[in-house]
C-alpha positions in Angstrom: 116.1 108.2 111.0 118.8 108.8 108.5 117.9 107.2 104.5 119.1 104.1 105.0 117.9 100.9 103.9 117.0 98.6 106.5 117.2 95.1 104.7 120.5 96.3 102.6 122.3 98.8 104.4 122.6 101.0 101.0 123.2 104.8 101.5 123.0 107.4 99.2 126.1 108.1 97.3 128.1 111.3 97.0 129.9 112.4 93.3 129.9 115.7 90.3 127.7 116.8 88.3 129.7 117.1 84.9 128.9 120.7 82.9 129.7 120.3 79.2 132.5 122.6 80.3 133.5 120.1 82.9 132.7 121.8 85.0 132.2 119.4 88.4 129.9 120.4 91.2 129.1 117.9 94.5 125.7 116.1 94.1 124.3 113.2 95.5 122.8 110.2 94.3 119.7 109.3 96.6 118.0 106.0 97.6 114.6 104.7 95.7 113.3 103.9 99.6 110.0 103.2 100.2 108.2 102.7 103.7 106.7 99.0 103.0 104.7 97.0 105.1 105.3 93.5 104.9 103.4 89.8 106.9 105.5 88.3 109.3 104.6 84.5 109.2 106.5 83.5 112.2 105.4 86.6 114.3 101.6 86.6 112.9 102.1 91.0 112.7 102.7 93.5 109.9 106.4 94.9 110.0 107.2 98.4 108.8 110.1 98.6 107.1 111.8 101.7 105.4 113.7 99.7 102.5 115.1 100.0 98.8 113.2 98.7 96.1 116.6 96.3 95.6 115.9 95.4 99.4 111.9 94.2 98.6 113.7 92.0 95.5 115.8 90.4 97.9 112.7 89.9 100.7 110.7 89.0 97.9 113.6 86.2 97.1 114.8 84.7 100.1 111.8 85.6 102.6 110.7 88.3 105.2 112.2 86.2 108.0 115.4 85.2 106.7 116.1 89.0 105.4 115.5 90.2 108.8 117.4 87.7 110.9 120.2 88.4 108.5 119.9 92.8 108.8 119.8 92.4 112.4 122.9 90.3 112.1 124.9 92.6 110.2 123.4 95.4 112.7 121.7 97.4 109.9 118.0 97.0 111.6 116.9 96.9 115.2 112.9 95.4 116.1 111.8 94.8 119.3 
């Protein structure tokens, strides 16, 4: 599975790496993802996610549940 986070959507971002000279070479600009595992109250299971640390800010504000009923919306997570 590609880096990806599954609550947000954010991928990593592509840009230079400026020399003094500048100089610009292609780099990129990775996620902080963490695999987390999080209590579903409504399913009464642990959920493996593989989120940001942005993406456990915004569980950790507006709840597990609602987070995931709006990624699977938006199409950015798929649970069976």
């Amino acid at each position: 599975m590609a880096k990806v986070c599954q609550i947000t959507g954010r991928k990593r971002m592509i840009g230079n790496n400026v020399a003094h000279s500048k100089l610009r070479t292609k780099r990129t600009f990775d996620l902080n993802l963490k695999h987390k595992r999080f209590w579903s109250e409504e399913e009464k299971r642990f959920i493996t996610l593989k989120v940001t640390t942005k993406g456990m800010r915004t569980i950790m504000k507006n709840g597990l549940d609602a987070c995931i009923k709006d990624a699977q919306q938006k199409g950015y997570i798929k649970l069976v």
